[in-house]
py3Dmol code that shows the C-alpha trace and the ligand (Angstrom):
import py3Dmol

protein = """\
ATOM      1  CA  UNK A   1      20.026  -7.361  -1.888  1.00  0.00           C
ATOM      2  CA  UNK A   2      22.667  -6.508  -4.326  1.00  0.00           C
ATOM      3  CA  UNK A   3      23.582  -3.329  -4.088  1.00  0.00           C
ATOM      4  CA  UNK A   4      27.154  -3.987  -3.182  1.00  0.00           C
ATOM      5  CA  UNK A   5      28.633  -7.093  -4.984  1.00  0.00           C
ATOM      6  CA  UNK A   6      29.720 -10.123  -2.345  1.00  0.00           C
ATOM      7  CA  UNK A   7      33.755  -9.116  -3.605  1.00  0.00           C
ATOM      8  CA  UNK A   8      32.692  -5.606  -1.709  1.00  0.00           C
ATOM      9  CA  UNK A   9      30.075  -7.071   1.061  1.00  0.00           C
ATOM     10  CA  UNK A  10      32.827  -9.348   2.754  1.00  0.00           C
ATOM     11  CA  UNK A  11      35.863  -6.346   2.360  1.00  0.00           C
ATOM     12  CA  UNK A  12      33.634  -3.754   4.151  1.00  0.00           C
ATOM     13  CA  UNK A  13      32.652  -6.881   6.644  1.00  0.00           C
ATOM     14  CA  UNK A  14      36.000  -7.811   7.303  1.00  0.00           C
ATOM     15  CA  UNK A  15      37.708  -4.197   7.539  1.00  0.00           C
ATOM     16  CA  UNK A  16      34.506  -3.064  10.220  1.00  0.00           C
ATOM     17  CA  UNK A  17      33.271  -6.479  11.523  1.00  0.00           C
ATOM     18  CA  UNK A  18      29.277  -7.148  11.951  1.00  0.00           C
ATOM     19  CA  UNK A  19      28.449  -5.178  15.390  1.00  0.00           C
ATOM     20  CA  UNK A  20      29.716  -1.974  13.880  1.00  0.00           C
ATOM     21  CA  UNK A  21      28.003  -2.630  10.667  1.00  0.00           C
ATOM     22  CA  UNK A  22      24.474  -3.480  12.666  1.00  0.00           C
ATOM     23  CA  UNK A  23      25.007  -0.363  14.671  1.00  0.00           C
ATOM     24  CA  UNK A  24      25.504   1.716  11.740  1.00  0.00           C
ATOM     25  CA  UNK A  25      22.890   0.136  10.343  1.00  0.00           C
ATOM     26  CA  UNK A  26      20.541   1.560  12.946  1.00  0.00           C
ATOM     27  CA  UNK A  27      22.098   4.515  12.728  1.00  0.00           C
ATOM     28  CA  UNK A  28      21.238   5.175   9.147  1.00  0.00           C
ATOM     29  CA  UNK A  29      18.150   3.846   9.977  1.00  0.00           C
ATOM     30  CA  UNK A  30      17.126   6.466  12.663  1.00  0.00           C
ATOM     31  CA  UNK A  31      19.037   8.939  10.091  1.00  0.00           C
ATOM     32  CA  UNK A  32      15.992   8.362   7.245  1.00  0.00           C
ATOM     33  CA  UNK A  33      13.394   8.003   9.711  1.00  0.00           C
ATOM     34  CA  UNK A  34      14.115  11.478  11.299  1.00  0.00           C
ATOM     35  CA  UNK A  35      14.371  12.626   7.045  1.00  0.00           C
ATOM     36  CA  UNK A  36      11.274  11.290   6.422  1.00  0.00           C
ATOM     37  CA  UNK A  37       9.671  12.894   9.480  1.00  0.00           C
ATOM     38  CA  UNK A  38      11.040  16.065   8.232  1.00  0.00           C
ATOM     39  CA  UNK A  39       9.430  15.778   5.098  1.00  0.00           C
ATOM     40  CA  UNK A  40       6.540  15.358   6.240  1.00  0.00           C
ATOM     41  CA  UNK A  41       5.722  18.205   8.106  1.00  0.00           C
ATOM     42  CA  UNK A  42       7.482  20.797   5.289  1.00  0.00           C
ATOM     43  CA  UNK A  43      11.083  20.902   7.073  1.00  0.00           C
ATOM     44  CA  UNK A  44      12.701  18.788   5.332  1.00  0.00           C
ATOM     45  CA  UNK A  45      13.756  18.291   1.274  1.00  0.00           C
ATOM     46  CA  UNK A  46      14.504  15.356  -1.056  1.00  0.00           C
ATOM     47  CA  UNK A  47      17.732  15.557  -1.336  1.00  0.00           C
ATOM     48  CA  UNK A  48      18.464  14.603   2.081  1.00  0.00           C
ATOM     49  CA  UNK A  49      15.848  11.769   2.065  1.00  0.00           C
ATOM     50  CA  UNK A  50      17.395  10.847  -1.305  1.00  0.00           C
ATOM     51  CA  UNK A  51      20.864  10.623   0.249  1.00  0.00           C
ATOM     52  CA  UNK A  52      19.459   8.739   4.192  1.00  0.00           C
ATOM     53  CA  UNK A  53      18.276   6.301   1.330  1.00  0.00           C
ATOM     54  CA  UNK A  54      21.619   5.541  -0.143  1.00  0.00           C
ATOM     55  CA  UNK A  55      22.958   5.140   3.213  1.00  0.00           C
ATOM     56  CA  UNK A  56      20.116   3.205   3.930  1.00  0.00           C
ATOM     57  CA  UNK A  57      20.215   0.639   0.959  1.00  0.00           C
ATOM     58  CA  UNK A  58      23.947   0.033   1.619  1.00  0.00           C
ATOM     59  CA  UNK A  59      23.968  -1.132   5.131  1.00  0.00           C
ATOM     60  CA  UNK A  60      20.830  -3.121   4.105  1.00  0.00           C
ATOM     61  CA  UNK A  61      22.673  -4.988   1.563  1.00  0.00           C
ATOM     62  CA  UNK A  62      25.508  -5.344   4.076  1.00  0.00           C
ATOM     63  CA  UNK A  63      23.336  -6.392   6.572  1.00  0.00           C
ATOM     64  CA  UNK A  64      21.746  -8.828   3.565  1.00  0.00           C
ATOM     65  CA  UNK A  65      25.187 -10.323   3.201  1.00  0.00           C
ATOM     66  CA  UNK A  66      26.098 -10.913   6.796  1.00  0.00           C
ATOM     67  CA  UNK A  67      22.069 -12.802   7.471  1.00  0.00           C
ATOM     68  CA  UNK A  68      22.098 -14.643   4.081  1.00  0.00           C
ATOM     69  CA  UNK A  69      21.712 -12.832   0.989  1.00  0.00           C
ATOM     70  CA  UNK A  70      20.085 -16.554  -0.396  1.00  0.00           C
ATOM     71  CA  UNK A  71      17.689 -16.502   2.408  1.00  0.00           C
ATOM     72  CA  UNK A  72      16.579 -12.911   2.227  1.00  0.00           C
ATOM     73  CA  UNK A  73      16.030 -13.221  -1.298  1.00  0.00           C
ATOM     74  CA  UNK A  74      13.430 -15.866  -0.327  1.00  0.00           C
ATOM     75  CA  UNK A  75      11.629 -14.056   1.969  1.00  0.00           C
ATOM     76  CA  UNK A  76      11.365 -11.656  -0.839  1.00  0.00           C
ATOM     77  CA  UNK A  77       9.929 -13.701  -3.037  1.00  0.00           C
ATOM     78  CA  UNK A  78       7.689 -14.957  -0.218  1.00  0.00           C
ATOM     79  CA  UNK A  79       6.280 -11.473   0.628  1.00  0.00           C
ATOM     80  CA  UNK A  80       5.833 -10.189  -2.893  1.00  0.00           C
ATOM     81  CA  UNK A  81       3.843 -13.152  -3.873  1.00  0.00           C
ATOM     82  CA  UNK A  82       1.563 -12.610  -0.811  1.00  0.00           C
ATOM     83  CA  UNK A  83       1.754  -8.842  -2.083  1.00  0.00           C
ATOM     84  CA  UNK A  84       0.112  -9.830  -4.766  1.00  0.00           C
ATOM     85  CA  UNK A  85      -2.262 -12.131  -3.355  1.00  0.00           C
ATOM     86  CA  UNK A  86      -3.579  -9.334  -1.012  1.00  0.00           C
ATOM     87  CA  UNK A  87      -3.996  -6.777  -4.144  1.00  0.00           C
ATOM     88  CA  UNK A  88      -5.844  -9.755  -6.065  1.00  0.00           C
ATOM     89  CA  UNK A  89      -8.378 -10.259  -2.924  1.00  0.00           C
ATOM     90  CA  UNK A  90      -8.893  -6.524  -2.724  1.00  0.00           C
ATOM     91  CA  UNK A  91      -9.960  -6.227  -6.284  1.00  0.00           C
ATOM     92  CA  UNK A  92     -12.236  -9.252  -5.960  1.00  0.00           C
ATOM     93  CA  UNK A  93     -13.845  -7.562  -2.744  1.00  0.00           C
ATOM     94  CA  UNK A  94     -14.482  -4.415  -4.096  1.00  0.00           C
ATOM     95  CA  UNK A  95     -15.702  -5.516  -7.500  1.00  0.00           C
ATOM     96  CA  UNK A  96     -18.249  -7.852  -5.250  1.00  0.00           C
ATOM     97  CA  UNK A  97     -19.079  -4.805  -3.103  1.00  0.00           C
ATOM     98  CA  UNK A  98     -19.742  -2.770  -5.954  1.00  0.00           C
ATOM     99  CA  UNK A  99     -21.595  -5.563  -7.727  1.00  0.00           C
ATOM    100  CA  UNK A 100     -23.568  -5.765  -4.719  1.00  0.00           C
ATOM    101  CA  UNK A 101     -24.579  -2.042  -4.198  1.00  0.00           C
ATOM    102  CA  UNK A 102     -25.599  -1.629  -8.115  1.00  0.00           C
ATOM    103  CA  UNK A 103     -28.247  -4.461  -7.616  1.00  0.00           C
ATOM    104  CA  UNK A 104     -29.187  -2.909  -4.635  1.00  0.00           C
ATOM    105  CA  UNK A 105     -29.990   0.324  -6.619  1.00  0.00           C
ATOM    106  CA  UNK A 106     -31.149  -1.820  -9.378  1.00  0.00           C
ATOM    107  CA  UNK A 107     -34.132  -2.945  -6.912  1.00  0.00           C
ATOM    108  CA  UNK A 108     -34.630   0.362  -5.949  1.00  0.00           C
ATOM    109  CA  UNK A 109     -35.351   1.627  -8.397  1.00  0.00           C
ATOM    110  CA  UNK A 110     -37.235  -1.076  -9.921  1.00  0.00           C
ATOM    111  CA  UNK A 111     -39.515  -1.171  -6.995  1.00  0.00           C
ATOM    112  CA  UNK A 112     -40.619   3.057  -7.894  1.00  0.00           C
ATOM    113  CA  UNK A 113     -40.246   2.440 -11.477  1.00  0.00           C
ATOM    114  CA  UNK A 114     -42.817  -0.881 -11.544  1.00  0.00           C
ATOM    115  CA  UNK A 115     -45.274   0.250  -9.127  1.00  0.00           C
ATOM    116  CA  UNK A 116     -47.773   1.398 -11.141  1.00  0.00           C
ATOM    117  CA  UNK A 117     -48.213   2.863 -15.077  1.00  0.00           C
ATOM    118  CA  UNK A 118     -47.375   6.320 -14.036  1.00  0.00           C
ATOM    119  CA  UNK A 119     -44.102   6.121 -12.437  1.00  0.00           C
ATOM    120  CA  UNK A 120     -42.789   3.568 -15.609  1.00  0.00           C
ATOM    121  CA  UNK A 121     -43.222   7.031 -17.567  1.00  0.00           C
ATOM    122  CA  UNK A 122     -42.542   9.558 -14.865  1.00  0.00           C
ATOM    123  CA  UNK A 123     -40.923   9.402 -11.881  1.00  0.00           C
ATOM    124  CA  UNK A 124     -42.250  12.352  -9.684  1.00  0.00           C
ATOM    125  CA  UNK A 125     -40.274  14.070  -7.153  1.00  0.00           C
ATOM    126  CA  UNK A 126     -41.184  12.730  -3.764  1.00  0.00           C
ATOM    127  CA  UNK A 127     -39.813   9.274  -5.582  1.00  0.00           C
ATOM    128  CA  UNK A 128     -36.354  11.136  -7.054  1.00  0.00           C
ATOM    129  CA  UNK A 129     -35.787  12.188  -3.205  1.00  0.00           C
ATOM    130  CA  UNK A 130     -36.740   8.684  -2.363  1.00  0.00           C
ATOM    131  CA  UNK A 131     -34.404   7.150  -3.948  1.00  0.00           C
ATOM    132  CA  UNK A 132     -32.039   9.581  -3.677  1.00  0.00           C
ATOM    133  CA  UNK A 133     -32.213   8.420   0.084  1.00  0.00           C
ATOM    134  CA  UNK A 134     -32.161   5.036  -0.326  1.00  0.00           C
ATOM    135  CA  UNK A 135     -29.149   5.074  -2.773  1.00  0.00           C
ATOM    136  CA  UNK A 136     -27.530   7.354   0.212  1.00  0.00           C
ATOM    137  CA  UNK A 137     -28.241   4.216   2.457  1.00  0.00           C
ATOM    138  CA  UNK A 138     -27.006   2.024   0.349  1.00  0.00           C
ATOM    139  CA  UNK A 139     -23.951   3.554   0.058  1.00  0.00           C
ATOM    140  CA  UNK A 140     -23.712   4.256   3.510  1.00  0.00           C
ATOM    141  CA  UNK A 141     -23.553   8.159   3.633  1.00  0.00           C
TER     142      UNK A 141
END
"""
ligand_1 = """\
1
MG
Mg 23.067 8.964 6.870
"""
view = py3Dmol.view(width=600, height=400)
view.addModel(protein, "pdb")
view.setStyle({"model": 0}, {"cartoon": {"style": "trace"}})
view.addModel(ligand_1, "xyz")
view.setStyle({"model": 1}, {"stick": {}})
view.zoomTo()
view.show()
């Protein structure tokens, strides 16, 4: 995290030492948390989210400096990749589950369409309502 610069990180660390600066950590913590909360049940406003962010960020990065900025930057890198892994296997699954559900329908209504002269030409409605239905089971509604 480099919000602050290390110059900066190990003044402030030095002038209030690392319990106060875990404790106000929390605090600002607790501060955006209770923000946040306000928001969202139409009490609170941006600006003060906005502002329990700053706070937020900047014991973060002091907090950052005191742990290891080299190692949290690692973990970073760790979690975004497996960020990206888990959007990448989402996709795949839902482009297989919709893959899956149009051949489903396909068969459908291949099945009405094929079963005799008639319905290749017409479909009547006691089939549109069947399939309707099916396609609603398919689907899962
Ligand atoms: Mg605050």
């Amino acid at each position: 995290m480099s919000i602050l610069n290390e110059e900066d990180s190990k003044r402030y660390l030095e002038f209030f030492g690392k319990n106060f600066e875990i404790s106000k950590t929390m605090e600002e913590m607790s501060e955006l948390i209770q923000a946040l909360c306000k928001y969202q049940i139409n009490q609170g406003n941006a600006d003060n989210i906005i502002e329990e962010i700053a706070d937020v960020l900047l014991m973060i990065s002091q907090l950052s400096y005191i742990f290891g900025n080299d190692l949290v930057k690692e973990k970073i890198k760790v979690k975004l990749a497996r960020l990206e892994e888990r959007i990448h296997n989402e996709k795949i699954r839902s482009q297989r589950y919709r893959e899956s559900k149009f051949y489903q329908i396909e068969d459908v209504i291949e099945s009405l369409t094929s079963s005799s002269e008639y319905h290749k030409k017409v479909i009547m409605y006691e089939d549109i309502e069947t399939l309707r239905e099916k396609i609603k089971t398919i689907l899962g509604e």
